[in-house]
KOLDOVEX-510713 format. One line per 5 residues: for each residue x, y, z of C-alpha. Coordinates in steps of 0.2 Angstrom, whole numbers, m for minus. Example, Ala and Ser with C-alpha at 12.3 -4.5 7.8 and 13.67 -1.06 7.14 Angstrom:
BEGIN
62/m22/39  68/m5/36
This chain:
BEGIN
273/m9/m47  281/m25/m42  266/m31/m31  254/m29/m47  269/m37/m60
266/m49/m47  247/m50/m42  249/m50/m24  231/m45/m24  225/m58/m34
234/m73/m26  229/m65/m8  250/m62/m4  261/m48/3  280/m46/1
282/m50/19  275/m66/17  283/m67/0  301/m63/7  297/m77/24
293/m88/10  310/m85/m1  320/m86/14  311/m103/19  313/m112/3
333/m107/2  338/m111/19  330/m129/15  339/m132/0  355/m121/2
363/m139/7  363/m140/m13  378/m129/m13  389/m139/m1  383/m158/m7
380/m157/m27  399/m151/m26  405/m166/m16  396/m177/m26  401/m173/m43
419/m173/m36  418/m194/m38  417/m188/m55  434/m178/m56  425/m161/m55
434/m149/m43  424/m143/m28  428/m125/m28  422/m122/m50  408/m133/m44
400/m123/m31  400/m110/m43  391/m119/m57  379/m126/m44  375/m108/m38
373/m100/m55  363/m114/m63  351/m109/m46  352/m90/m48  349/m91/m67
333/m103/m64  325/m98/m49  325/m81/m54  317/m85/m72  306/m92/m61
299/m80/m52  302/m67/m64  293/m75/m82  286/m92/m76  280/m81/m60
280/m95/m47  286/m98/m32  296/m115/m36  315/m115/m35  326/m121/m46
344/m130/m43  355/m145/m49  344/m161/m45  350/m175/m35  349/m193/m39
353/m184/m58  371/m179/m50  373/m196/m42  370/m206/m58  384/m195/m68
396/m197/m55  396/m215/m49  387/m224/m65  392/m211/m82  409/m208/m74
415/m222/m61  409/m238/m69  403/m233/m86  422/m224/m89  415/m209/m98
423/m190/m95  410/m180/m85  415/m167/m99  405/m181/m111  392/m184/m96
391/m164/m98  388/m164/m117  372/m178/m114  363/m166/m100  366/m150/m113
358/m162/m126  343/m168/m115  345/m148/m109  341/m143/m129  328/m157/m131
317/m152/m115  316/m133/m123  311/m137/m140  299/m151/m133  293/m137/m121
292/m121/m135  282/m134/m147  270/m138/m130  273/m156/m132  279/m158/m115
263/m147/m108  251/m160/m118  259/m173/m109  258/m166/m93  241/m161/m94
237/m178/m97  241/m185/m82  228/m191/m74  221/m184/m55  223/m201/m47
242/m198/m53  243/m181/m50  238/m185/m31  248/m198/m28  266/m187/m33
258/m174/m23  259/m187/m7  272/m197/m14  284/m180/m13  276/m179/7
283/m196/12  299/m193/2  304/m175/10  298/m183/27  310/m197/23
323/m186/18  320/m175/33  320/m189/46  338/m198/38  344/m181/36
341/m176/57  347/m195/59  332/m198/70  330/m215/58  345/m223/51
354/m237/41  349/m252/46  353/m272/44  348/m283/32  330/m289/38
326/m274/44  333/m258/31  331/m242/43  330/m240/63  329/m226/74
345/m216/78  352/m214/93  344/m200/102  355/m198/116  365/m188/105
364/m168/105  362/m164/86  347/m178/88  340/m171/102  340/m153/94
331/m162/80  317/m167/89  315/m150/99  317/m139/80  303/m155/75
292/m149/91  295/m132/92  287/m128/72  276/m141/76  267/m129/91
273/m116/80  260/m120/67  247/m125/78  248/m108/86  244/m100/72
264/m91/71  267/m84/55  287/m91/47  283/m105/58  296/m115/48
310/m101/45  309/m96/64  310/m116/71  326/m116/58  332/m102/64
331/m107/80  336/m124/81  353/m118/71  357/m107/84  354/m118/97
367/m129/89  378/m114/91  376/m113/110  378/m134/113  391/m135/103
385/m146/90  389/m134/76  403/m124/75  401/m106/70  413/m103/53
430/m92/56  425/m84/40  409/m76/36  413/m69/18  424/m77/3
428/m76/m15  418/m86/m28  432/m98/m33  437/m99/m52  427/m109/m62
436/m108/m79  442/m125/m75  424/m131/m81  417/m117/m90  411/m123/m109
420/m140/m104  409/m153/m110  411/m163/m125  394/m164/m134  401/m172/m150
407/m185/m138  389/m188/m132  381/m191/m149  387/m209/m149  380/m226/m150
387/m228/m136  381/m215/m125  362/m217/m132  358/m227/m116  365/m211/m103
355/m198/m113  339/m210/m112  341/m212/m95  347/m191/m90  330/m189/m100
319/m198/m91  324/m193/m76  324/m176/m80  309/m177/m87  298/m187/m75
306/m178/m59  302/m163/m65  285/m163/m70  281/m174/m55  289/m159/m45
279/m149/m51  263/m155/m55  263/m161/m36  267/m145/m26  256/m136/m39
243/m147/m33  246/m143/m14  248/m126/m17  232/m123/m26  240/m118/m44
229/m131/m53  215/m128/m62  194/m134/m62  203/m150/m74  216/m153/m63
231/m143/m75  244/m131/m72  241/m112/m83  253/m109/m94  265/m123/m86
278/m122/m99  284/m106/m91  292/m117/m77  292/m130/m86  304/m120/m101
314/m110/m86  317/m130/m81  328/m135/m96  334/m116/m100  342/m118/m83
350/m137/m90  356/m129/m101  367/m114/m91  372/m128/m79  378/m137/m94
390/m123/m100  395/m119/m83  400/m135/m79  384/m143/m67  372/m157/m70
354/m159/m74  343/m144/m65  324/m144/m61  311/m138/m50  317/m144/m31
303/m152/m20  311/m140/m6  298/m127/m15  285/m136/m4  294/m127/9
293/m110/7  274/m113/m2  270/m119/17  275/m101/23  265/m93/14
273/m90/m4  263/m89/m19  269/m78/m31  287/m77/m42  293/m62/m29
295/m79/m18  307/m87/m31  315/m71/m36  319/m69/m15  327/m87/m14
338/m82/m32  344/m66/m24  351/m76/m10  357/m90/m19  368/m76/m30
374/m69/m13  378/m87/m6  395/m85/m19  401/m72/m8  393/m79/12
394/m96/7  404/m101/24  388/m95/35  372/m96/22  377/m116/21
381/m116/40  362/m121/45  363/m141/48  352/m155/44  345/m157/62
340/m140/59  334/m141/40  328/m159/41  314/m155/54  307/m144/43
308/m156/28  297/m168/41  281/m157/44  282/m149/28  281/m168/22
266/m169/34  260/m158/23  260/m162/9  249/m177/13  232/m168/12
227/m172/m6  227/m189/m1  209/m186/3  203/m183/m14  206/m200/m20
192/m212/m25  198/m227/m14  182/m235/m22  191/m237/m37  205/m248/m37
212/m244/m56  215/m228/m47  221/m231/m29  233/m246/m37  243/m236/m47
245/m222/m37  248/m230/m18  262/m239/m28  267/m222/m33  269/m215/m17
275/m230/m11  291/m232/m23  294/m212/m23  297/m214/m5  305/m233/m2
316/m234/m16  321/m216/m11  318/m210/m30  305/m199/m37  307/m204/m54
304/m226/m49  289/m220/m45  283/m210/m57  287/m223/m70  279/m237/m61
263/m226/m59  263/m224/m78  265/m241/m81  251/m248/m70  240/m236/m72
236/m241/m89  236/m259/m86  223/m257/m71  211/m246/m84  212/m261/m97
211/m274/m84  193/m266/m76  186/m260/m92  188/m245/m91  199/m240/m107
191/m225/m110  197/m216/m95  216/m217/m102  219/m202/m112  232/m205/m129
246/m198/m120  247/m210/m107  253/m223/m121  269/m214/m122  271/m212/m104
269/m230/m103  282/m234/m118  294/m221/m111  295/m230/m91  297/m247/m101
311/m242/m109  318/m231/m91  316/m246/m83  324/m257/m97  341/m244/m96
339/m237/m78  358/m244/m71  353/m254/m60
């Protein structure tokens, strides 16, 4: 019964595959649990009710998901989103993150009834393919970028020259580069949970060098999270004042997540003969539903987590995958000292070849035509460099317009992209820089 509420047959899948998959997006995204906590503690948020919210906001989204959206994306508290309450809304702009709350349960509200009316569908679907391509590439070089900071085989570097190569002498580098090789051969071997088994492996490698150390505790209490519980201030949100936060937590919601989506929909195969999502306000509903739980539970902006590339890599195609990676996210309240123990040398090579990837639409680009490769290698180009999906999104919908005017061809930009245009201005004219 669950593999035809599913359509395992239909979308060629099995539950082993499906359960491979689950595990394999978690385990590349459980460091959610540990680091949206820490960030939002600049804010004055305490860790312990935190990680709670964090967790929920996941369970209650990945699993709606999987279980009405039926598609293998997860869904958690965004990053970038949590930076931008904590150190802009909170530290320098010296609003409460209960009002900082009250704006993302607004934008939360907005994003459902914007979704239920399929005004947010209409826009996505008018995205163009050129677009659509490049967030599907631009997420590759973005995750591998992640990947190889995370691993710390590239790091900070000087001014003149931004990023250099780590130091590889060191144990958790050199572990990186054997978990990078051994999924590497993995998947040129044809070896089924390539990525979950290189993970796996590398993390207990770390074990045995010493360059992770294996918890005293396996098992603990979910903290109390009434100290944030139905916390926020939302009359304190609907201010003059705070028009500028909302904008911004809108627009970033809202460009992440439909460049999320649309761009691991397009590597996994989910887009139609016109180069649209079926039925995407099912995720794309489950999206600002889940906002809005965070919300109350004391979290910030949620949405569809690129780490879903992951797990579609191994294999997941249907929502039992996203129901599999909710299911361990609800657990993670009670093994949360062993499910976030897997490291970034471990995590972060994964994060590079499924990056790798991702880079395949690429060849479905009219490089011919530059009002289309413009836009969208500046796209992939910002997504990645500026180390923020949302810069280069906006820029995308801001040239792409310009380059169709410019080269004639008008007709070619669909109504729609008018308001993405007018929308990036104004993200650009807010965004605290």
């Amino acid at each position: 019964m669950i593999a035809k509420y599913f359509q395992f047959d239909e979308l060629n899948t099995n539950y082993k595959k499906e359960v491979v998959a689950g595990f394999t997006t978690f385990v590349t995204m459980a460091y959610i649990i540990i680091v949206n906590p820490k960030i939002l503690e600049a804010a004055g948020i305490p860790v312990g009710p935190s990680m709670v919210a964090t967790i929920i906001s996941a369970f209650f989204g990945t699993l709606a998901m999987g279980v009405y959206a039926k598609r293998p994306f997860a869904i958690a508290p965004y990053m970038g989103e949590n930076a931008f309450i904590a150190f802009t809304v909170v530290k320098v702009l010296g609003f409460s993150w209960q009002t900082a709350l009250g704006a993302i349960f607004l934008s939360g509200v907005l994003f459902t009834i914007l979704t239920i009316t399929k005004v947010r569908g209409w826009l996505a679907n008018a995205i163009p393919e050129s677009l659509k391509i490049a967030f599907a590439v631009g997420i590759g070089f973005f995750l591998a970028f992640i990947g190889l900071n995370e691993t710390g085989i590239i790091t900070l570097g000087v001014p003149g020259a931004p990023v250099k190569v780590g130091n590889l002498h060191t144990t958790s580098n050199l572990l990186a580069i054997v978990g990078l090789l051994s999924i590497a051969i993995l998947m040129i071997r044809k070896m089924n949970a390539a990525i979950l088994i290189g993970i796996i492996s590398t993390t207990i490698l770390g074990f045995v060098f010493g360059a992770t150390q294996i918890p005293d505790n396996f098992v603990s209490m979910p903290p109390d999270v009434s100290e944030i519980f139905l916390q926020l201030d939302i009359t304190g949100a609907i201010t003059w004042g705070f028009l500028a936060v909302i904008l911004t937590v809108f627009v970033m919601d809202f460009v992440d997540t439909m460049g999320t989506l649309i761009g691991v929909s397009y590597r996994a195969g989910f887009l139609d003969k016109d180069g649209n999502l079926p039925e995407i306000e099912k995720p794309m509903l489950c999206d600002s539903t889940a906002t809005i739980v965070g919300a109350l539970f004391g979290t910030t902006t949620t949405g569809t987590f690129i780490e879903s590339a992951a797990g579609i890599e191994a294999g997941g195609r249907s929502g039992f995958t996203s129901v599999v990676t909710a299911l361990l996210f609800l657990v993670a309240l009670f093994f949360t000292p062993i499910l976030t123990v897997v490291p970034p040398y471990a995590y972060g090579s994964a994060l590079i070849i499924v990056g790798m990837l991702m880079l395949r639409p690429i060849t479905k680009l009219n490089f011919d035509d530059l009002t289309d490769v413009i836009p969208a290698f500046i796209t992939i180009a910002l997504m990645s460099f500026t180390y923020n999906i949302g810069i280069g999104m906006t820029a995308g919908f801001v040239l792409y317009p310009i380059a169709k005017l410019v080269g004639g061809k008008s007709n070619e930009i669909h109504p729609a992209m008018w308001i993405f245009f007018r929308v990036s201005i104004l993200f650009y004219v807010f965004y605290p820089y």
